[in-house]
MOPAC internal coordinates of N, CA, C and O (Angstrom, degrees):
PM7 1SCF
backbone

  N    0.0000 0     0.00 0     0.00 0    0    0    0
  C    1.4195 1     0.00 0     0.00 0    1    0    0
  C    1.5255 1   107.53 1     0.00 0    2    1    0
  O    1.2310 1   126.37 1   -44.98 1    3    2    1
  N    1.1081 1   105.36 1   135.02 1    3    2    1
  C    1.9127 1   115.44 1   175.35 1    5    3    2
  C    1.2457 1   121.03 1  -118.60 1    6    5    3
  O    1.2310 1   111.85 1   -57.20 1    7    6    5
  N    1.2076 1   132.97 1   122.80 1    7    6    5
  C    1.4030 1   136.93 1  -154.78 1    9    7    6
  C    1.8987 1    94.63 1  -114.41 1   10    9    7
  O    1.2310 1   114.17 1    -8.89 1   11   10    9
  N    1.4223 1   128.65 1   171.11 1   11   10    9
  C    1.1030 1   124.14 1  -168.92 1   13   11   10
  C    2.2728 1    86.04 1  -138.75 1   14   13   11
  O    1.2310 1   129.59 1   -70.34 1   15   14   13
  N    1.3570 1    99.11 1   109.66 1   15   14   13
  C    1.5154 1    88.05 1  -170.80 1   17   15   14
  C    1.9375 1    97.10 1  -136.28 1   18   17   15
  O    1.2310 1   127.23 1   -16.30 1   19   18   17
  N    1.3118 1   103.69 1   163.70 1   19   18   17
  C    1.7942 1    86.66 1  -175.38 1   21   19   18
  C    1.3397 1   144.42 1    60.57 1   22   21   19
  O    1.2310 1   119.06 1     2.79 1   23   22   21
  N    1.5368 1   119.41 1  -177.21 1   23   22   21
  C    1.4493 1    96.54 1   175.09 1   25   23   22
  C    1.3473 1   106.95 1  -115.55 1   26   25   23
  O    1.2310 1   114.45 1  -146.13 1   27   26   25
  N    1.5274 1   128.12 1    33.87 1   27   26   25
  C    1.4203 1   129.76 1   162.26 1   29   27   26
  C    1.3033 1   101.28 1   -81.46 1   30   29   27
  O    1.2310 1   112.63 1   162.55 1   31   30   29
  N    1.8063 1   131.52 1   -17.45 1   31   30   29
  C    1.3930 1    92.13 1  -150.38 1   33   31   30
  C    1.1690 1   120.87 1   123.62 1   34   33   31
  O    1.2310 1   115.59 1    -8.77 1   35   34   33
  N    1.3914 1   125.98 1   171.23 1   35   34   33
  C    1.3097 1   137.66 1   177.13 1   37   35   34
  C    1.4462 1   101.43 1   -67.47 1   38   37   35
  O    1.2310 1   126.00 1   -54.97 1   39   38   37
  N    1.9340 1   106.07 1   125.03 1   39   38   37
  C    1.9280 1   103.59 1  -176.36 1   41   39   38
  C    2.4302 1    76.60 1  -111.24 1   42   41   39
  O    1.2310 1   119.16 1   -14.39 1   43   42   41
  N    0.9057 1   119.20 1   165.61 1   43   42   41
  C    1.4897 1   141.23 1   175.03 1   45   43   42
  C    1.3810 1    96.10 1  -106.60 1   46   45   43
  O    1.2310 1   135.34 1   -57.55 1   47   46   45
  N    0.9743 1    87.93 1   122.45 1   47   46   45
  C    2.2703 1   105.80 1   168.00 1   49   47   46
  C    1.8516 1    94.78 1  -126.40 1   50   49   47
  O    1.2310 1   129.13 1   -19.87 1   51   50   49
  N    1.2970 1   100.01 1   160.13 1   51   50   49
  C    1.2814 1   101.10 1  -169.19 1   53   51   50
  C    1.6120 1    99.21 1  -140.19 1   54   53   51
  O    1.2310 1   110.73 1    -9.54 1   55   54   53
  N    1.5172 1   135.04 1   170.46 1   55   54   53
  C    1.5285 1   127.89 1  -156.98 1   57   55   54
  C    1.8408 1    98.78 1   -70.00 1   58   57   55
  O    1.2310 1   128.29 1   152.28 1   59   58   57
  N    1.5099 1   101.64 1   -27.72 1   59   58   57
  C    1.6260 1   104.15 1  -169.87 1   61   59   58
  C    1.6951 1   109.66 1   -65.96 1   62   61   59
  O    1.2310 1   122.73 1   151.84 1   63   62   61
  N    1.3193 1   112.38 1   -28.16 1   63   62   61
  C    1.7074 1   103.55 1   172.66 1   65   63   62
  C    1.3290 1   103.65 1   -42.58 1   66   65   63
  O    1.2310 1   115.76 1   114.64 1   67   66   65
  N    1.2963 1   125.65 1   -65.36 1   67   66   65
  C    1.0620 1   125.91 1  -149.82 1   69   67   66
  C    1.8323 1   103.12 1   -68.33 1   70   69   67
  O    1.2310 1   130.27 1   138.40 1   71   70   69
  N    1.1637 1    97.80 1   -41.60 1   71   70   69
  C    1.6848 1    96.11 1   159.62 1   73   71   70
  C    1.5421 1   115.59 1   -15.34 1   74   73   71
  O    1.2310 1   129.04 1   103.53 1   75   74   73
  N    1.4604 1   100.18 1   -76.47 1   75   74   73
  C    1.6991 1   134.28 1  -143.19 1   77   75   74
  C    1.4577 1    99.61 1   -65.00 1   78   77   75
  O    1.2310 1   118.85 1   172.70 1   79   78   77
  N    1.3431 1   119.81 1    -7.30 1   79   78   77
  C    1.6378 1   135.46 1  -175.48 1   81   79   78
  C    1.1569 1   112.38 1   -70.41 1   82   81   79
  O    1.2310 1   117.75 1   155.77 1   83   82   81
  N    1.6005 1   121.90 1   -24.23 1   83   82   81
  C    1.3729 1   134.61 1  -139.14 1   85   83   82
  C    1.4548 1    90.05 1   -72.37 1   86   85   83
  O    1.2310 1   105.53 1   -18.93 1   87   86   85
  N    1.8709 1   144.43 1   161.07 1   87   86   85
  C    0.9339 1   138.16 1   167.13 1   89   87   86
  C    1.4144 1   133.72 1     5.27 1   90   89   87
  O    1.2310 1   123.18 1   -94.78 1   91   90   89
  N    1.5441 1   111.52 1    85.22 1   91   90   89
  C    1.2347 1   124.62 1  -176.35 1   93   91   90
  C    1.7887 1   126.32 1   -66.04 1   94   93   91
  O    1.2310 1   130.29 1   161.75 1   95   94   93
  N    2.0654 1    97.76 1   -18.25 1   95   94   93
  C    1.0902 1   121.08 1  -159.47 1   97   95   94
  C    1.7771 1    90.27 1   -66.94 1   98   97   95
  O    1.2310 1   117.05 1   146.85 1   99   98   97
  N    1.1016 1   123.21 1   -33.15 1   99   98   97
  C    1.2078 1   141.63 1  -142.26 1  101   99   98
  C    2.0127 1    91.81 1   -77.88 1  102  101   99
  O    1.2310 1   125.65 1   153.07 1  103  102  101
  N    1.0382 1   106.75 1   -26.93 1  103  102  101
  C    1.7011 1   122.27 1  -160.16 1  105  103  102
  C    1.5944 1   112.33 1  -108.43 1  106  105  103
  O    1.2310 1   121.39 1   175.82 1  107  106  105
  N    1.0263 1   114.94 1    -4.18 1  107  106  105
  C    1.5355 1   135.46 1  -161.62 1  109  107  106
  C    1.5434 1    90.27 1   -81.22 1  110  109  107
  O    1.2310 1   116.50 1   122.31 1  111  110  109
  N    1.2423 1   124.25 1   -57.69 1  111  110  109
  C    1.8233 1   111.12 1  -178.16 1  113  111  110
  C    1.6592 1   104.67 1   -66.61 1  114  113  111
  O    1.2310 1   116.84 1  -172.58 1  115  114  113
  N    0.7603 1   123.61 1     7.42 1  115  114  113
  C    2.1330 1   128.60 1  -177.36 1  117  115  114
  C    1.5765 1    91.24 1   -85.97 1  118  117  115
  O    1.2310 1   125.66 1   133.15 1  119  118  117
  N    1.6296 1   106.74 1   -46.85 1  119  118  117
  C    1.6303 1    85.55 1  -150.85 1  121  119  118
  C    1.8261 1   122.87 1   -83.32 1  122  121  119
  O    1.2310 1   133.97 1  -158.12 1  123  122  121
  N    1.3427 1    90.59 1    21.88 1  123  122  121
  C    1.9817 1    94.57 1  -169.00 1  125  123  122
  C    1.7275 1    89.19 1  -114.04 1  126  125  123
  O    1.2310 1   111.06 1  -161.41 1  127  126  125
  N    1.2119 1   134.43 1    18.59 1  127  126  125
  C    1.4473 1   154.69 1   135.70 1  129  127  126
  C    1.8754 1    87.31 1    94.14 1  130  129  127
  O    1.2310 1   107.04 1  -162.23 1  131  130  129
  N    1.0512 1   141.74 1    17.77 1  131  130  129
  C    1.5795 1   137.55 1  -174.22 1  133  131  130
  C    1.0753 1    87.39 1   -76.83 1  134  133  131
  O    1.2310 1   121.30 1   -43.90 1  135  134  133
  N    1.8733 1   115.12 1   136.10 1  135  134  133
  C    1.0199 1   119.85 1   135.53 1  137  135  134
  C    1.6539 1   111.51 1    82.83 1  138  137  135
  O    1.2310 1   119.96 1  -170.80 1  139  138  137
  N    1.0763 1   117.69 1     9.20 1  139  138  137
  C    1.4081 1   123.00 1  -167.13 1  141  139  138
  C    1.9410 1    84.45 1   -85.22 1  142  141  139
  O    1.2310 1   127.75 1    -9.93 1  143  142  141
  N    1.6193 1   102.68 1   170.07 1  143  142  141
  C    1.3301 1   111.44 1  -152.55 1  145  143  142
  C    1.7652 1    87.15 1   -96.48 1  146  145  143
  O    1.2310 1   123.08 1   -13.03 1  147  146  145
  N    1.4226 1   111.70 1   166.97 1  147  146  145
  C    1.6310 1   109.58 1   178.38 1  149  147  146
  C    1.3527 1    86.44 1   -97.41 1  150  149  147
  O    1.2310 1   100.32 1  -139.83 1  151  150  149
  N    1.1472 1   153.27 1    40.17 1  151  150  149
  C    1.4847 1   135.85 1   111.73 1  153  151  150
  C    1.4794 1   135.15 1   -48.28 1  154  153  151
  O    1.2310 1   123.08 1   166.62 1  155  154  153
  N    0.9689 1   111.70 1   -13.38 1  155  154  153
  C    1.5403 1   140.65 1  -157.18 1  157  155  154
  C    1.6801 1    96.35 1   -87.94 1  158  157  155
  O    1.2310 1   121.90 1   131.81 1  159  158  157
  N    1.5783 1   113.96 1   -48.19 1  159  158  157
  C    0.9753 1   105.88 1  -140.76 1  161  159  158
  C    1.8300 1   101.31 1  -138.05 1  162  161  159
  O    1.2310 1   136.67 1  -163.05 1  163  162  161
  N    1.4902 1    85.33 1    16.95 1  163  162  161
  C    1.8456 1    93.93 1   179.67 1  165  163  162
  C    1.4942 1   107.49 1  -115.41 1  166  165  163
  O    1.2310 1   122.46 1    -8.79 1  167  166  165
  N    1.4168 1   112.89 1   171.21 1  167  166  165
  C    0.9668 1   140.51 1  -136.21 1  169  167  166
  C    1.4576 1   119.43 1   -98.34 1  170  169  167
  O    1.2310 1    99.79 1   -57.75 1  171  170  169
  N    1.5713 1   154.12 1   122.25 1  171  170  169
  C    1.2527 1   133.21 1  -144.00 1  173  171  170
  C    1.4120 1   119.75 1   -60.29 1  174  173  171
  O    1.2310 1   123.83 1   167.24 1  175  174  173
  N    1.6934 1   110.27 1   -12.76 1  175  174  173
  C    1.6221 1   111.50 1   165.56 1  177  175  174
  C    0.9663 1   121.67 1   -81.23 1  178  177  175
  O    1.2310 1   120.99 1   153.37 1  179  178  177
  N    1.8960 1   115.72 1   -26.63 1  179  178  177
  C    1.1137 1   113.04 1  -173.97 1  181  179  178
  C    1.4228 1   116.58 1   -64.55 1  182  181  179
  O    1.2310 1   116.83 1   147.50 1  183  182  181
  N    1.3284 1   123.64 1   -32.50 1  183  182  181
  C    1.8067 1   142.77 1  -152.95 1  185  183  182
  C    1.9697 1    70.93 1   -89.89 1  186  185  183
  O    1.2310 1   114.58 1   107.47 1  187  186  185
  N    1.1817 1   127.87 1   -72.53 1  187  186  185
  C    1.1901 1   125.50 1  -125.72 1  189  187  186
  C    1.8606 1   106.04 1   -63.03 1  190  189  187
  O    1.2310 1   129.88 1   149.57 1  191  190  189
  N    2.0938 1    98.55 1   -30.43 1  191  190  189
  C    1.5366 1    93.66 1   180.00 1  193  191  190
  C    1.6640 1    92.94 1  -116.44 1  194  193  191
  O    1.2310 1   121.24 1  -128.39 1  195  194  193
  N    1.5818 1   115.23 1    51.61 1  195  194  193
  C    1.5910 1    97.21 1   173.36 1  197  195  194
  C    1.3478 1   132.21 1    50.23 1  198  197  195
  O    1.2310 1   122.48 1  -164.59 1  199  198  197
  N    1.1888 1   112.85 1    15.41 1  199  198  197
  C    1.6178 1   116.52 1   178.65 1  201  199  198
  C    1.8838 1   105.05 1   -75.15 1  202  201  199
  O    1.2310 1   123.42 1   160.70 1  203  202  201
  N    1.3061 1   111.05 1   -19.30 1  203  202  201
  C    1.6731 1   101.45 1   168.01 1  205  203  202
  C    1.4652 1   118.33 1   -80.86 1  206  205  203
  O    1.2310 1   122.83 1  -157.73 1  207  206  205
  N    1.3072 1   112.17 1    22.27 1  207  206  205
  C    1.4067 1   114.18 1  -173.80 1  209  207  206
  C    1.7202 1   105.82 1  -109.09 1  210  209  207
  O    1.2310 1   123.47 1   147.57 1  211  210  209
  N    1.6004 1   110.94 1   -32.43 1  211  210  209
  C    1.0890 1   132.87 1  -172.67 1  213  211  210
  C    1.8417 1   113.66 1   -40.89 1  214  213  211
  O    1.2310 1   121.18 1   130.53 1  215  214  213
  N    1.6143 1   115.35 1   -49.47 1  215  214  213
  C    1.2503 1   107.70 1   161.89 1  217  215  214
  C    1.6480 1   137.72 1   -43.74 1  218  217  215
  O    1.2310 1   129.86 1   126.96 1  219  218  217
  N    1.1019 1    98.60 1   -53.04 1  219  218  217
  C    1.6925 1   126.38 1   162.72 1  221  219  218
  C    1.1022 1   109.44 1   -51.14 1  222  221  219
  O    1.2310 1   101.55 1   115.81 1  223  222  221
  N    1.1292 1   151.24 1   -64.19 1  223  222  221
  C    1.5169 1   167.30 1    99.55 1  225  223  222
  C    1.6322 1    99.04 1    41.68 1  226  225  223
  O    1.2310 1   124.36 1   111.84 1  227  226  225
  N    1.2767 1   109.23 1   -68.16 1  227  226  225
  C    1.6662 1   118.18 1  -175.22 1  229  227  226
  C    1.0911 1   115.07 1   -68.55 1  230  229  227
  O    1.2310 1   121.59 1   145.19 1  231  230  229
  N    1.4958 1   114.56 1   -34.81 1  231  230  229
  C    1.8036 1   110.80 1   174.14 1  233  231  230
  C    1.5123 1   100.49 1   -71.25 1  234  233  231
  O    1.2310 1   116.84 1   127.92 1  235  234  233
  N    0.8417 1   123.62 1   -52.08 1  235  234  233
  C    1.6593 1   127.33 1   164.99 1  237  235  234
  C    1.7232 1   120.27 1    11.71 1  238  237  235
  O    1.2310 1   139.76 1    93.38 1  239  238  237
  N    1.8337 1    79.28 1   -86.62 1  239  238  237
  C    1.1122 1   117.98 1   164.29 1  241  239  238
  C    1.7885 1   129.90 1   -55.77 1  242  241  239
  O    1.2310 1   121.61 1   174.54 1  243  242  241
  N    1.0695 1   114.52 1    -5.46 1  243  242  241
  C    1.6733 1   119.90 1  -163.47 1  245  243  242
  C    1.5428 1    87.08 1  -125.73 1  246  245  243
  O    1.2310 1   113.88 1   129.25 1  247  246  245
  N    1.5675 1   129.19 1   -50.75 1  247  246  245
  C    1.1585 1    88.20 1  -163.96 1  249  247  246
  C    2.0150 1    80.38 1  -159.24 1  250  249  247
  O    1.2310 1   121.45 1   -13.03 1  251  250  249
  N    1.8388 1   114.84 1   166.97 1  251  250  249
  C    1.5423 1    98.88 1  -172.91 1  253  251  250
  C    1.9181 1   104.29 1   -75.70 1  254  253  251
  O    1.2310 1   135.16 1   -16.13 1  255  254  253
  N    1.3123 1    88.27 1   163.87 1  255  254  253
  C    2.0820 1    92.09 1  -166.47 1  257  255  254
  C    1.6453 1    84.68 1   -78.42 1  258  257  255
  O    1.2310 1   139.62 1   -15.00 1  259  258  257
  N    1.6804 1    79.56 1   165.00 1  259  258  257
  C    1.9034 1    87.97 1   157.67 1  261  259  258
  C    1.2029 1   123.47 1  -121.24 1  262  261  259
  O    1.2310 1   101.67 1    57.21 1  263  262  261
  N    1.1493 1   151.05 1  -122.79 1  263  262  261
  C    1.2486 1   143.87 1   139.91 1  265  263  262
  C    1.0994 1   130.67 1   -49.00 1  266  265  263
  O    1.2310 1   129.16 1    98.20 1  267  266  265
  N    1.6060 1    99.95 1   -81.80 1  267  266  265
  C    1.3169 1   127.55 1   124.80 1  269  267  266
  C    1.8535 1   135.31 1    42.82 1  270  269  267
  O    1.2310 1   134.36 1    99.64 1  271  270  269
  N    1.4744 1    89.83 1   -80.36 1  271  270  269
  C    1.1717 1   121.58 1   169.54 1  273  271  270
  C    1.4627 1   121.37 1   -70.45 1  274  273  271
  O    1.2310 1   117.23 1   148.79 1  275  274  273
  N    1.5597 1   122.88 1   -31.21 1  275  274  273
  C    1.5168 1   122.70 1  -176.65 1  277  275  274
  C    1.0958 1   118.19 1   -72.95 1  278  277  275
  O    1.2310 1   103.78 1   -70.26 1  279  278  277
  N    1.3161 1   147.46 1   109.74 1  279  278  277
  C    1.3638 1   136.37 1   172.79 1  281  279  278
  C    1.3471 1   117.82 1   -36.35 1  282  281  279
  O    1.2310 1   120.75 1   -21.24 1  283  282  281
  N    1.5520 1   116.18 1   158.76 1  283  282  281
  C    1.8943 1   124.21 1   154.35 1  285  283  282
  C    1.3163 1   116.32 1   -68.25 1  286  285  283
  O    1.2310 1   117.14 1   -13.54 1  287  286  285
  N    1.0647 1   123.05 1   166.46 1  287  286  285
  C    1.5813 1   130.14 1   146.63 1  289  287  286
  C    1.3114 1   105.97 1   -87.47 1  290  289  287
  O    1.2310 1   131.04 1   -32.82 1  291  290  289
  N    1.6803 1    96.30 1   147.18 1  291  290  289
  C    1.8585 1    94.47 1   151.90 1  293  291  290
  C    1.2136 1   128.63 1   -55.35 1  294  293  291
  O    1.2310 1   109.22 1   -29.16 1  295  294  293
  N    1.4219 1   137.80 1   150.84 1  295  294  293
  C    1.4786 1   130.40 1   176.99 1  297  295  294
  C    1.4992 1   112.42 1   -66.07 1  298  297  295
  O    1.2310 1   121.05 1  -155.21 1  299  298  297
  N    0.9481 1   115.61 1    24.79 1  299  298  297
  C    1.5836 1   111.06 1   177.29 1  301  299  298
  C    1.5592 1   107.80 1  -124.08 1  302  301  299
  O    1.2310 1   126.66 1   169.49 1  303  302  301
  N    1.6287 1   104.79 1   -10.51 1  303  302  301
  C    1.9269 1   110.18 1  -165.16 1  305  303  302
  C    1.3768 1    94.13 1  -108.04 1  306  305  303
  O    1.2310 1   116.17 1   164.93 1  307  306  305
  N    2.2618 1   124.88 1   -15.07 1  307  306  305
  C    0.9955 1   134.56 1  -169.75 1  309  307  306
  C    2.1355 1   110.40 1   -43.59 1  310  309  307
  O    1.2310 1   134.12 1   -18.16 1  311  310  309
  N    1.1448 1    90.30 1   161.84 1  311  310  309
  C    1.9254 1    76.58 1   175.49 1  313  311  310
  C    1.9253 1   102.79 1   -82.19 1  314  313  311
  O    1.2310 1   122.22 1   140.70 1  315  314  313
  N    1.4980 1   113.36 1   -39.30 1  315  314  313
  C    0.9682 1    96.57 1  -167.00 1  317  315  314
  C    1.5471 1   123.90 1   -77.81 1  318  317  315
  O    1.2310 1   118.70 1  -170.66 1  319  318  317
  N    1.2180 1   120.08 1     9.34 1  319  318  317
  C    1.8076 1   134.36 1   151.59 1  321  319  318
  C    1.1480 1    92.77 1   -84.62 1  322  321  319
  O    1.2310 1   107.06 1   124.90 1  323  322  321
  N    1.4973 1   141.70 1   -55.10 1  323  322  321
  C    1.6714 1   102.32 1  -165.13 1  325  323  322
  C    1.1572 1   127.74 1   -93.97 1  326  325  323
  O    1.2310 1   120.39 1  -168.77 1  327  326  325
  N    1.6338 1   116.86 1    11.23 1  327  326  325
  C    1.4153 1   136.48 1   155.26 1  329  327  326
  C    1.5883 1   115.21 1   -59.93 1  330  329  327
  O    1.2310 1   123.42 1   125.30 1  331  330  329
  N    1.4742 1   111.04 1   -54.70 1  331  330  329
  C    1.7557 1   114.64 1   165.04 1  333  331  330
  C    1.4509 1   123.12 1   -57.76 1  334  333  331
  O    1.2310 1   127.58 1   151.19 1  335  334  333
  N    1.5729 1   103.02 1   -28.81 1  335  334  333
  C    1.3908 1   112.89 1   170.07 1  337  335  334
  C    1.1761 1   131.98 1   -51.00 1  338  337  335
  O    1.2310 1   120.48 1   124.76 1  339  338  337
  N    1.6171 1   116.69 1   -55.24 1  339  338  337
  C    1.8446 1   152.71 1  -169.78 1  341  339  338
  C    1.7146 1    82.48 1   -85.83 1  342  341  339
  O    1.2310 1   115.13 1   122.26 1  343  342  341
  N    1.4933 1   126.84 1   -57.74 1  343  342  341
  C    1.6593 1   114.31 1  -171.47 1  345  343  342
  C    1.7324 1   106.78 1   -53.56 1  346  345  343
  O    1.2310 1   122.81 1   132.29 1  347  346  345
  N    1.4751 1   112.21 1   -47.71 1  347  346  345
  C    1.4143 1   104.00 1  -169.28 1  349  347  346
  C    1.5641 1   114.04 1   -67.92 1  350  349  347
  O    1.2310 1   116.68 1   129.69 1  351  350  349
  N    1.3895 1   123.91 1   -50.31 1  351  350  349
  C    1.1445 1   125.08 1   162.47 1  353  351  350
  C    1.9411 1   139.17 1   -51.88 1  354  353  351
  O    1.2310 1   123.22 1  -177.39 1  355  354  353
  N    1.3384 1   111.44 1     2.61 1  355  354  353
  C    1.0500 1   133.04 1  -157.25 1  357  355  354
  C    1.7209 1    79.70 1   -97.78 1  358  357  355
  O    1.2310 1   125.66 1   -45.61 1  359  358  357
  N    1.7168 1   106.72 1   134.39 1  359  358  357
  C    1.3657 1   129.98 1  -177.70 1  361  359  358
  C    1.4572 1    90.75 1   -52.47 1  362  361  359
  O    1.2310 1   130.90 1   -24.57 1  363  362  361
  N    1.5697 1    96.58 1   155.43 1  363  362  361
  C    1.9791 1   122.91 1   178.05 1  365  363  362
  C    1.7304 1    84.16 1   -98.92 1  366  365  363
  O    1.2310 1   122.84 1   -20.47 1  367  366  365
  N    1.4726 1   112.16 1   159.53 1  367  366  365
  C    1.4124 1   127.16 1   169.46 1  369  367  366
  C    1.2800 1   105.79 1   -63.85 1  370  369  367
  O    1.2310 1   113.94 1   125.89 1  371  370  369
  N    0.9641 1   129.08 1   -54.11 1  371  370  369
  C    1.6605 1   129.27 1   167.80 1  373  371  370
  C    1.4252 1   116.72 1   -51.00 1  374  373  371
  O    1.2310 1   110.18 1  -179.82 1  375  374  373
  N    1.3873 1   136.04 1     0.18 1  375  374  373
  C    1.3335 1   139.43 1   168.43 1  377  375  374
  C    1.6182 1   107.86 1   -96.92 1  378  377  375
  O    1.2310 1   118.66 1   162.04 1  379  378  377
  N    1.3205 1   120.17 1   -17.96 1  379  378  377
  C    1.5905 1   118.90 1  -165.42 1  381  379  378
  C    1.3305 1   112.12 1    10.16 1  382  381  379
  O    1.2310 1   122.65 1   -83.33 1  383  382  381
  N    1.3412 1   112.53 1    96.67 1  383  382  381
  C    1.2177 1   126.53 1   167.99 1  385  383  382
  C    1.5720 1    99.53 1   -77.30 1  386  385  383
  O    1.2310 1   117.74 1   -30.94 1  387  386  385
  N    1.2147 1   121.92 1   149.06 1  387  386  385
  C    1.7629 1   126.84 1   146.80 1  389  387  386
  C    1.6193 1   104.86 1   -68.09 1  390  389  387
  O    1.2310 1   112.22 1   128.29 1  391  390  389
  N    1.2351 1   132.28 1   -51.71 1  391  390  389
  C    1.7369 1   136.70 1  -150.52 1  393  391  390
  C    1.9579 1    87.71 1  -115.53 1  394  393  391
  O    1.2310 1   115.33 1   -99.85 1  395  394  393
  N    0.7510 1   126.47 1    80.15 1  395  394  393
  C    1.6256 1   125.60 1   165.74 1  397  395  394
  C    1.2962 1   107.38 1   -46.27 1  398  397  395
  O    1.2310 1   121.30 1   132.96 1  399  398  397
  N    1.3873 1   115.11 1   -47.04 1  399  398  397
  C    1.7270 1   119.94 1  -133.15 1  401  399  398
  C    1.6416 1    87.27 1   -98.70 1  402  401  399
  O    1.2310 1   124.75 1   158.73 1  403  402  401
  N    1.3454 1   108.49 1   -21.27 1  403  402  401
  C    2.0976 1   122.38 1  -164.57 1  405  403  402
  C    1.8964 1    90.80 1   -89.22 1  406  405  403
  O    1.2310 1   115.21 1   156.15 1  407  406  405
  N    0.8809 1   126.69 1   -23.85 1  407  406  405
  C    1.3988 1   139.95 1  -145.54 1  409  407  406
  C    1.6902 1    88.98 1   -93.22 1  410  409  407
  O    1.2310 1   131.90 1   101.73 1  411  410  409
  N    1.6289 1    94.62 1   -78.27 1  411  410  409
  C    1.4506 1    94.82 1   174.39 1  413  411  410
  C    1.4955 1   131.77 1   -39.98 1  414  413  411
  O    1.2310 1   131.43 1   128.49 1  415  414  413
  N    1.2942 1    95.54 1   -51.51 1  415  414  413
  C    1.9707 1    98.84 1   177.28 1  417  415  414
  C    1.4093 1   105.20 1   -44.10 1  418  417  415
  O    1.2310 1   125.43 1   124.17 1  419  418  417
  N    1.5151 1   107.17 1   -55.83 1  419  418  417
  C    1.4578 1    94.17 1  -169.32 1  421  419  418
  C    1.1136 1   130.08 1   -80.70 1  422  421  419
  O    1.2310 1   115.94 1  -178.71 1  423  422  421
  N    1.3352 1   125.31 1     1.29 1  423  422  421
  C    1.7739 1   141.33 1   161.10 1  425  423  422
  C    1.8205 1    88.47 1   -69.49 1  426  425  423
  O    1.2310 1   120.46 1   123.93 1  427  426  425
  N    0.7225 1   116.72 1   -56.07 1  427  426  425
  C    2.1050 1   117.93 1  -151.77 1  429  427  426
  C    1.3103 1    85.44 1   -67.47 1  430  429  427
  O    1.2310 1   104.58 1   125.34 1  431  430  429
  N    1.2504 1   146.09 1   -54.66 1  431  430  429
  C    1.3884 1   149.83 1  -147.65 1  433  431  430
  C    1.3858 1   131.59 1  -132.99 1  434  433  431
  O    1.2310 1   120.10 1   180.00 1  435  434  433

């Protein structure tokens, strides 16, 4: 679906926006930036060998976490967006996939 918005032009929305709507209440402590995870905000090496984990890692190690202590996800890395994600992309019966679960990954990603 293509929507015509602004003065760039045609922007592309796709069925999953409307997904991504689902309980916003849920995302409301994300947006005052506390506590958000250093995934968020690292670097394609960093994600790729876990080096944004390394902080977390050290509290770990020093002393047990609390709640508290665990970072958020962004609302887009949340499980319950990439649960609507893997549901929408997940083969129709009329597609008979052999690999459903192989099918999906590679539609989502």
């Amino acid at each position: 679906m293509a929507t015509i918005k602004g003065a760039t032009g045609i922007t592309v929305r796709s069925e999953f926006d409307s997904v991504m709507d689902v309980e916003p209440e849920l995302y409301e402590p994300l947006l005052n930036g506390c506590n958000v995870s250093g995934f968020a905000k690292s670097s394609i090496i960093s994600k790729a060998f876990w080096l944004w984990m390394n902080p977390l890692l050290s509290k770990v190690y020093k002393y047990p976490l609390k709640f508290d202590d665990i970072p958020a996800f962004l609302p887009e890395h949340r499980a319950e967006r990439l649960s609507a994600l893997f549901e929408l992309n997940w083969p129709k019966p009329h597609e008979k996939s052999n690999h459903p679960a192989q099918t999906t990954l590679l539609r989502c990603f």
